[in-house]
C-alpha positions in Angstrom: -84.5 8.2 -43.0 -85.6 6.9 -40.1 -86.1 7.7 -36.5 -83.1 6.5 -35.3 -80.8 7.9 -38.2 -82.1 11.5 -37.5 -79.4 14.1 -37.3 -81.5 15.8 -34.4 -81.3 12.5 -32.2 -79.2 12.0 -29.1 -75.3 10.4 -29.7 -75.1 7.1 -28.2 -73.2 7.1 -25.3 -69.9 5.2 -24.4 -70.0 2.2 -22.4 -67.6 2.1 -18.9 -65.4 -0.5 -20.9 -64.6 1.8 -23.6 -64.2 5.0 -21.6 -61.5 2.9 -19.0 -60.2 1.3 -22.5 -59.7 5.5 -24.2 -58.1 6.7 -20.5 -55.8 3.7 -20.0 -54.7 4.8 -23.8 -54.3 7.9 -23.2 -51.9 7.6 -19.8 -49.5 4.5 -21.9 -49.0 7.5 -24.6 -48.0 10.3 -22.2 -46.0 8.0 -20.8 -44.2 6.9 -23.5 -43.8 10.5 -24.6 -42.5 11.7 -21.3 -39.8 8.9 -20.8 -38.7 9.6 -24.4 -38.4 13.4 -23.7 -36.7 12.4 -20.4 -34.0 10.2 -21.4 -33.2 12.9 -24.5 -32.5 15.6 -21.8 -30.4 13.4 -19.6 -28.0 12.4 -22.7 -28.2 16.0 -23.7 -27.2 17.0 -20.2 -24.1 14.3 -19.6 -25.8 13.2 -16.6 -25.4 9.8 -15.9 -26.7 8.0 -13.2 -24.7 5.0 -11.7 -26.7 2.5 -9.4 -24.2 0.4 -7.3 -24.8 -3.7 -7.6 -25.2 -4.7 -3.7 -24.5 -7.8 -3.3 -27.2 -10.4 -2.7 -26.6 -11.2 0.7 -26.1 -7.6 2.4 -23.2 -6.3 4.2 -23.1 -9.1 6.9 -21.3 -6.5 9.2 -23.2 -2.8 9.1 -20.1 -1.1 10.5 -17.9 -1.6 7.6 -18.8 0.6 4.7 -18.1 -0.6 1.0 -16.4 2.0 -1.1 -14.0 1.7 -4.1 -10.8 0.6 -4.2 -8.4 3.6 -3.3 -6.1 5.0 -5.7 -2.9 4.7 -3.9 0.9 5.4 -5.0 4.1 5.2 -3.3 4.3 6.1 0.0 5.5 9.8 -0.6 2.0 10.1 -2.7 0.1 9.0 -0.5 1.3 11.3 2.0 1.1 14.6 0.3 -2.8 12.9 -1.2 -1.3 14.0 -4.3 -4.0 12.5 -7.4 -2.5 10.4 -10.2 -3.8 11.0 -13.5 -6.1 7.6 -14.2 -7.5 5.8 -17.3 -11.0 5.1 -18.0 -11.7 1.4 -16.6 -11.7 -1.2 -19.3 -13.5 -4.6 -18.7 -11.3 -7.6 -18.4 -12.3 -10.8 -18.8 -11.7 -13.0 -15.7 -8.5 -15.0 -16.2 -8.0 -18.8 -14.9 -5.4 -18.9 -13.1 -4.3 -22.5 -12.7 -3.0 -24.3 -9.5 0.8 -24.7 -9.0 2.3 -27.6 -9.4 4.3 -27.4 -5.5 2.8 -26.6 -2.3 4.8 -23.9 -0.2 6.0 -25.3 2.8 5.0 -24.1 6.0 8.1 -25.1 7.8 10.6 -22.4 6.3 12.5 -20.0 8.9 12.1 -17.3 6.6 8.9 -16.2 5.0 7.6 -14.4 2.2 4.9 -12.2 2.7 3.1 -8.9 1.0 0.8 -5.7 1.1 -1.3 -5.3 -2.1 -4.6 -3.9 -3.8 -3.9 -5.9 -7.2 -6.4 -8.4 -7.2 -4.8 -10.5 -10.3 -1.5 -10.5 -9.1 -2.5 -11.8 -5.8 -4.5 -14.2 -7.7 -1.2 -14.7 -9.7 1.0 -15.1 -7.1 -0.4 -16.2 -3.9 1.2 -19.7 -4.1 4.7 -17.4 -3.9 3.9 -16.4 -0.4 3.5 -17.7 3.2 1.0 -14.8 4.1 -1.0 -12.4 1.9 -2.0 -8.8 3.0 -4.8 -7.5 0.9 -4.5 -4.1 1.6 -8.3 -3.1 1.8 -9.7 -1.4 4.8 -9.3 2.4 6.0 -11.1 4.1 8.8 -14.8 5.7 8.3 -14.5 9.3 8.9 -11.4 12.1 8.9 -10.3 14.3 11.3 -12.6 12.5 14.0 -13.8 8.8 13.9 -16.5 6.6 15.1 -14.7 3.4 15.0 -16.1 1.6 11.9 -14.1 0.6 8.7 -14.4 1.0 4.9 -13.6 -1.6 3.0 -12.7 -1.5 -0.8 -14.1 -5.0 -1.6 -17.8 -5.5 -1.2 -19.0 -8.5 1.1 -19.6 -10.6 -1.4 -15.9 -10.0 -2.8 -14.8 -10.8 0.4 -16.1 -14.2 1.1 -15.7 -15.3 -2.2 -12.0 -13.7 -2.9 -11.2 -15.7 0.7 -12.2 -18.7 -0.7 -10.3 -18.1 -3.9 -7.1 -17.5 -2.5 -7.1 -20.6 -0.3 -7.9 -22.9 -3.3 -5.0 -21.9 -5.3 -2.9 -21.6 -2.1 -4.4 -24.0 1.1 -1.8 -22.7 3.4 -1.8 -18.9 2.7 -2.4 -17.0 6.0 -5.0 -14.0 4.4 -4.3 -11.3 7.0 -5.7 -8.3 5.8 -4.6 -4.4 6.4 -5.9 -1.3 7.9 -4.4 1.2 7.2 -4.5 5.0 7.6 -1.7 7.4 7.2 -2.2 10.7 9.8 -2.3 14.1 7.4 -4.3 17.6 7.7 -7.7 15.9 6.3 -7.3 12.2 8.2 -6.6 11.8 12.1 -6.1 8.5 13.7 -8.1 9.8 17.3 -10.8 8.3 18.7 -10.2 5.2 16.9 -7.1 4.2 19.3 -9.0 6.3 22.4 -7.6 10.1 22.3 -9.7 12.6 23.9 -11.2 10.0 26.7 -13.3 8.2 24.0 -12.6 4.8 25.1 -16.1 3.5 24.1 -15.2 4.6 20.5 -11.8 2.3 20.5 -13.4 -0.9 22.3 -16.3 -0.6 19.3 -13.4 -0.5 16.7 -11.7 -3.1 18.2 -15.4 -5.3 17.8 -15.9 -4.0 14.4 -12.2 -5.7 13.4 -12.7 -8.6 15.7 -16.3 -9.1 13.8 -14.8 -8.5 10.3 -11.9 -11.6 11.5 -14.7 -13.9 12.0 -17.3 -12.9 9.8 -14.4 -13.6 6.6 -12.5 -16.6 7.9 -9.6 -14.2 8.4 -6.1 -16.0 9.6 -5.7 -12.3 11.7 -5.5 -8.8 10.7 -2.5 -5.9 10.3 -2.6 -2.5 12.1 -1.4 0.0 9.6 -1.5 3.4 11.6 1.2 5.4 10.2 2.2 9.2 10.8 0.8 9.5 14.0 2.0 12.4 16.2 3.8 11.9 19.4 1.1 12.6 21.9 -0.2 9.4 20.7 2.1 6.7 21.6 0.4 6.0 24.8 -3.2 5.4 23.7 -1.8 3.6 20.6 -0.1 0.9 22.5 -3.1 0.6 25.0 -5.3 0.0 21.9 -3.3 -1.8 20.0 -2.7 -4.5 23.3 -6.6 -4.6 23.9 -7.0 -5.6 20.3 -4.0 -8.3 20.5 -5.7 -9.3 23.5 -9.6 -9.8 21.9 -7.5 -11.3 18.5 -5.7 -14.0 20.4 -9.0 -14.7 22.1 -10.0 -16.0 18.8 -6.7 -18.1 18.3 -5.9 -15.6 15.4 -3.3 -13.8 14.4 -2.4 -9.9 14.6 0.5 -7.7 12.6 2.0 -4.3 12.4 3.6 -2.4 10.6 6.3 0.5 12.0 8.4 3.0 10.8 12.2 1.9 10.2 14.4 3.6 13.0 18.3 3.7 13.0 20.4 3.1 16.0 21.6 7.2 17.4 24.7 7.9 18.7 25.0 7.3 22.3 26.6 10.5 22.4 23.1 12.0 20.8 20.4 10.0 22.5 18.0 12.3 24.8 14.4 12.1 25.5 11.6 13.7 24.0 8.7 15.4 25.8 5.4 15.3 24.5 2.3 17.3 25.6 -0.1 14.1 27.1 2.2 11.5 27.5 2.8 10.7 31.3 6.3 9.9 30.4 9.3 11.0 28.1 10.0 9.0 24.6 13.5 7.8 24.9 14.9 9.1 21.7 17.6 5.8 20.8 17.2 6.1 17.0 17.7 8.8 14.7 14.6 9.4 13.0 13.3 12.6 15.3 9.8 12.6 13.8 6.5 12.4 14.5 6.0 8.6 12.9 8.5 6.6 14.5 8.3 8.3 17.9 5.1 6.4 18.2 5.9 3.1 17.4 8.0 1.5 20.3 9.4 -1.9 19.0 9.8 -3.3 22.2 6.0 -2.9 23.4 4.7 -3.8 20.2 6.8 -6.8 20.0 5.6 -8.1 23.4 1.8 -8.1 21.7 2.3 -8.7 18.0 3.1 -12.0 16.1 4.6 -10.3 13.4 6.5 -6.7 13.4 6.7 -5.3 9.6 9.4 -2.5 9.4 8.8 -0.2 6.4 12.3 0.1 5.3 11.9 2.5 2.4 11.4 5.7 1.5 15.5 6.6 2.4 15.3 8.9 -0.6 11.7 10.3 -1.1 10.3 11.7 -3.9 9.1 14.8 -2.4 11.8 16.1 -0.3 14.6 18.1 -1.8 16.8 16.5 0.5 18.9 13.9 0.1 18.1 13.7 -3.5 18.0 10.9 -5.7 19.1 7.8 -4.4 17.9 3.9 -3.6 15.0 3.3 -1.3 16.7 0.0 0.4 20.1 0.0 0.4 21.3 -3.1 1.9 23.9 -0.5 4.1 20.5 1.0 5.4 18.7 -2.2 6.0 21.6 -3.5 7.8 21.2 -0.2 10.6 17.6 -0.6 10.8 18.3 -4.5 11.7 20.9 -3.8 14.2 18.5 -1.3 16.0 15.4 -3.8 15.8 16.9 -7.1 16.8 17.4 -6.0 20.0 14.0 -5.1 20.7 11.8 -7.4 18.6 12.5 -11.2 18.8 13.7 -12.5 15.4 10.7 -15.2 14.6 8.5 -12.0 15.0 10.6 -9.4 12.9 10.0 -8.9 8.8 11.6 -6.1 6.6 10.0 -4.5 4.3 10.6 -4.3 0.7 9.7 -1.5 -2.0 9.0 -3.0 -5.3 9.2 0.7 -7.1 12.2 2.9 -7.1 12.4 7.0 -8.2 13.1 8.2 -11.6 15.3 11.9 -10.7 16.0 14.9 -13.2 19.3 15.9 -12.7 19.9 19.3 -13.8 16.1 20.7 -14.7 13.1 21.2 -12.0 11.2 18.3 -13.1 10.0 16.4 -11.0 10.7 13.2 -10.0 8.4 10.0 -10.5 7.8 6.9 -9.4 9.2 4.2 -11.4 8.3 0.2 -11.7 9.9 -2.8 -13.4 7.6 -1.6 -16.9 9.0 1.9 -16.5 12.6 0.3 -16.1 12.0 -1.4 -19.6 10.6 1.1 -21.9 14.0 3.4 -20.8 16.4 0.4 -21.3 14.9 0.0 -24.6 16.4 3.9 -25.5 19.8 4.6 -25.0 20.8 4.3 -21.6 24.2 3.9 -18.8 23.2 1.2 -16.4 24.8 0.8 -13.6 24.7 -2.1 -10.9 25.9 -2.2 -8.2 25.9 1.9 -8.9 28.4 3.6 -7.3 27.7 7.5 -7.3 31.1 8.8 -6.1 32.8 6.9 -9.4 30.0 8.0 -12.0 30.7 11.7 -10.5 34.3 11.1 -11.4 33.8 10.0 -14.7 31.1 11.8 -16.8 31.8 14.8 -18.6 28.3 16.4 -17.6 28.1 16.1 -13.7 28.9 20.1 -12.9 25.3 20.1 -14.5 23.9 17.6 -12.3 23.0 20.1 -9.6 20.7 18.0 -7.8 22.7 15.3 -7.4 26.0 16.4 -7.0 25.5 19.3 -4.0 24.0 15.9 -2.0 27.5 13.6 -2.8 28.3 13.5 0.6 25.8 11.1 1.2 26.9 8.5 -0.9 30.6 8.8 -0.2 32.2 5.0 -0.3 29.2 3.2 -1.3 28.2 1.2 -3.5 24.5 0.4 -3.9 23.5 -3.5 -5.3 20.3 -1.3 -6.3 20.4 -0.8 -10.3 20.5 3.1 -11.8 19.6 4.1 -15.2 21.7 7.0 -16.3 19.6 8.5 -19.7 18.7 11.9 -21.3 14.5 12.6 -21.6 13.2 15.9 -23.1 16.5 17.7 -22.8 16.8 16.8 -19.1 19.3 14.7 -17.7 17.3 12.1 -15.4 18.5 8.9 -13.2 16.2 6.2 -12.3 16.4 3.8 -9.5 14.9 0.6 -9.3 14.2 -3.0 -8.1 15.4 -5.9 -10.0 15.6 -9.9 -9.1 19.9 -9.5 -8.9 18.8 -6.2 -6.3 16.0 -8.8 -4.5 18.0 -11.5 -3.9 21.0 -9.3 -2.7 18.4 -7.9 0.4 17.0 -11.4 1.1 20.4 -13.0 1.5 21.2 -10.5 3.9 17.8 -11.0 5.5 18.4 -14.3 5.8 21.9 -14.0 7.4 20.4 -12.2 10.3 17.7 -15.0 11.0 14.9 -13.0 10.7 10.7 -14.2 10.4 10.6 -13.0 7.1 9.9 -10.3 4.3 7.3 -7.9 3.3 6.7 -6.3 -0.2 5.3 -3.0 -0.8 3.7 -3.7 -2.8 2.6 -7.3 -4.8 1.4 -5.8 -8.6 1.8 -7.8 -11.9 4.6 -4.7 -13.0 7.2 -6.3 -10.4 9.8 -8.0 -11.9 8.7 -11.2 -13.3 12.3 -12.8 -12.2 11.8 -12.6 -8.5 8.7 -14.8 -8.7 11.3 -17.4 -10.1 13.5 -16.8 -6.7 10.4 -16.9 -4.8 8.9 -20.1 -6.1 12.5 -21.3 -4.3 12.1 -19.5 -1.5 8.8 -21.2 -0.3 9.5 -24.7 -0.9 13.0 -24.4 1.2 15.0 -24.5 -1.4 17.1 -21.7 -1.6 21.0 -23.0 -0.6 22.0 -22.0 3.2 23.8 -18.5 4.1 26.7 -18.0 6.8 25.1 -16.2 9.6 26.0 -12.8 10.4 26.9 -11.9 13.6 24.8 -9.5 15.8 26.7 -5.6 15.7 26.6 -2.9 18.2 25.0 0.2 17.8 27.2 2.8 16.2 29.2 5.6 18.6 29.1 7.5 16.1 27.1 8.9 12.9 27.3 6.0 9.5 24.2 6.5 8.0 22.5 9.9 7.0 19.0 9.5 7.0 16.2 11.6 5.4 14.1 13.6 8.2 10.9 12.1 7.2 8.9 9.1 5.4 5.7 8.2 4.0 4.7 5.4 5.5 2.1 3.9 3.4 0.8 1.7 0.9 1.5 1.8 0.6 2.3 0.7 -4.6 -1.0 0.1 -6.4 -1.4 1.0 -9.8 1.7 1.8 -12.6 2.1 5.5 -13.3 1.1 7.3 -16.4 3.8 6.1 -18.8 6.2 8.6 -20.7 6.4 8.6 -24.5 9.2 10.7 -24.5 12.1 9.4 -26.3 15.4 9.2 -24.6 19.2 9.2 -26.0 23.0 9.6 -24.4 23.8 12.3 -22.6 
């Protein structure tokens, strides 16, 4: 053995190479280990974490915060904030939707226009309408504000859904809402200038000015609903410094009210509110905090378009007056007589609901809404339908009404009418129900009457692909001028005394989105 080979001589050290070679090694294994031993307790755990895909070009205006699309109902949901069971999203492949073959024309007297968070049935639809309202910004904050917006499509979505909508439509007017319904978690203050904070309402009036230009934006909708009486004032000063800045820009600006009736003159009075430096002249019936806010005749003077809400005349969530229609055309003619004398007609559009109420009728469950889908999985059980449905003769006649105690203790109401809204009469898990809904025979009855008062046009609450599929058929007509003329009705006077019993108070909102959880219950005669 030699020198070198002894057992008793010194081990050759490493060179720097190897020992950075060994550590580097060493660190890429614990590594390895501790993402493995991570990811095992985060799928062990549940935990997910969700990173948001910001869009490339950043939110070109800081004040509006992206959020996600709200889950909104009928307007009696959205006022109580009542949840709606929801599915687990499902990913759709994006459909082509293919130009029309007509353009609408821009010319007609009476327009078509619509509220709505369905982004494929606006994408569907839009060459059906002379104005589009996608129904997508709220106010940032709750019981106080700072004047910026949330908006449920991200900047990117914006531009690009713009653009969209004017290809398959060029003369479209894309006016988008705000909207925000007053309740114990959400306040519409400083936003419109309550408490002295005026330099909160001029930068919300900036922030919605910016977001008109930033998007291309043909104008914007005011959609403060619910608001209580003190109000009024600050509301209309707001909303006429906003018209003013709007105009500035050559766009346009919208809002929506609350329908009002015509009151007695025997019955109109004043109302005095804590704040404002005047009484509110009470000419209408509805005594409630949401109409007594919106004053027609101001608004008019400042708005190019004044949206009634005429719907809601039988809410889900009230025990009185029961079931019933949502428009009749008997309401609808009140709530014109009352606003054609304070709105000019070019300016004035009613309202439409696209969803009706399903009713029990002699059990506590409780009601729902109901769309055109709903209407066809109960038409495809046993069923009575009735249209136009009159509720005095269907008392008459069926053998089962002294059952019907939430119906029949509410018949005064609907003494010597007959609604053109259609009713189905059916029996579901032992409980006698009736829905009410909205059909294309029910549509065209409330345009023609529309159009016989010479009014700007209609709204729907809301545009989703579960409308009817018939009334896009009536509205392809509508927009091209089409549609043969109607004799003109002649202007009424307010009632001296009471015709129409209203309900004592109504959402306002959204406002339709997404269809209700469907029953699987099977139905048969009663």
């Amino acid at each position: 053995m030699s020198e070198s080979q002894s057992p008793n001589s010194p081990k050759r050290q490493l060179s720097n190479v190897a020992k950075y070679s060994l550590l580097f090694a060493s660190w890429f294994f614990l590594s390895a280990i501790s993402f493995y031993l991570g990811m095992n307790l985060m799928q062990n755990s549940g935990s997910t974490l969700v990173l948001k895909d910001l869009p490339k070009t950043g939110n070109t205006n800081p004040s509006v915060v992206e959020a996600s699309t709200p889950s909104l109902g009928t307007p009696s949901e959205m006022e109580t904030g009542e949840k709606k069971e929801t599915k687990d999203p499902v990913t759709v492949e994006e459909e082509v939707v293919e130009t029309p073959n007509f353009v609408p024309d821009e010319n007609v007297s009476f327009r078509s226009s619509a509220w709505s968070t369905d982004w494929t049935a606006m994408k569907k639809t839009v060459h059906l309408y002379n104005e589009i309202h996608p129904f997508i910004y709220t106010m940032k904050g709750g019981l106080s504000n700072n004047g910026e917006l949330i908006s449920s499509w991200s900047s990117t979505s914006r531009k690009e859904r713009v653009q969209e909508l004017r290809a398959l439509n060029p003369k479209v007017k894309i006016i988008p809402t705000i909207f925000r319904w007053e309740n114990p978690k959400e306040k519409i203050q400083e936003n419109i200038g309550m408490g002295g904070r005026s330099d909160i309402r001029d930068h919300h009036i900036q922030v919605i000015v910016n977001e008109i230009l930033t998007y291309g934006y043909d104008g914007i909708d005011i959609d403060y609903e619910g608001m209580s009486c003190d109000k009024k004032e600050k509301f209309e000063e707001f909303f006429a410094l906003l018209a003013k800045e709007v105009h500035k820009k050559g766009k346009l600006i919208s809002v929506a009210v609350h329908p009002k009736t015509p009151a007695e003159k025997s019955k109109k009075k004043e109302l005095q509110c804590r704040g404002l430096s005047k009484p509110i002249h009470l000419d209408f019936r509805e005594n409630w905090r949401g109409p007594t806010t919106h004053d027609y005749e101001f608004l008019a003077k400042h708005a190019d378009r004044v949206k009634i809400m005429a719907y809601e005349l039988h809410p889900r969530k009230y025990h009185n007056p029961g079931p019933g229609p949502q428009a009749p055309n008997v309401w609808l003619k009140d709530i014109i007589t009352y606003a054609k004398k304070r709105v000019p007609t070019h300016k004035l559009y009613m309202a439409i609901p696209t969803y009706g109420y399903d009713w029990a009728l002699n059990c506590k469950a409780s009601a729902k809404a109901i769309y055109h889908s709903d209407a066809q999985r109960i038409k495809s059980g046993t069923h009575k339908n009735r249209q136009p449905t009159d509720i005095n003769r269907i008392l008459n006649e069926e053998n089962k009404v002294a059952s019907w105690r939430n119906l029949s203790k509410f018949s005064d109401i609907h003494k010597n009418r007959a609604y053109e809204d259609p009713s189905l009469w059916y029996t579901s898990g032992g409980c006698d129900r009736v829905a009410f809904y909205m059909n294309r025979r029910a549509f065209e009855e409330k345009m023609t009457l529309l159009r016989k008062y010479d009014l700007g046009g209609f709204s729907f609450w809301q545009l989703v692909t579960d409308n009817d599929p018939e009334i896009n058929v009536y509205l392809s007509k509508l927009v091209q001028g089409q549609l043969p003329p109607v004799e003109k009705a002649k202007d009424e006077e307010e009632p001296k005394e009471e015709t129409t019993i209203q309900n004592s108070d109504s959402k306002e909102a959204l406002k339709v989105s997404n269809s209700q959880t469907k029953s699987k219950t099977k139905t048969k005669q009663f």
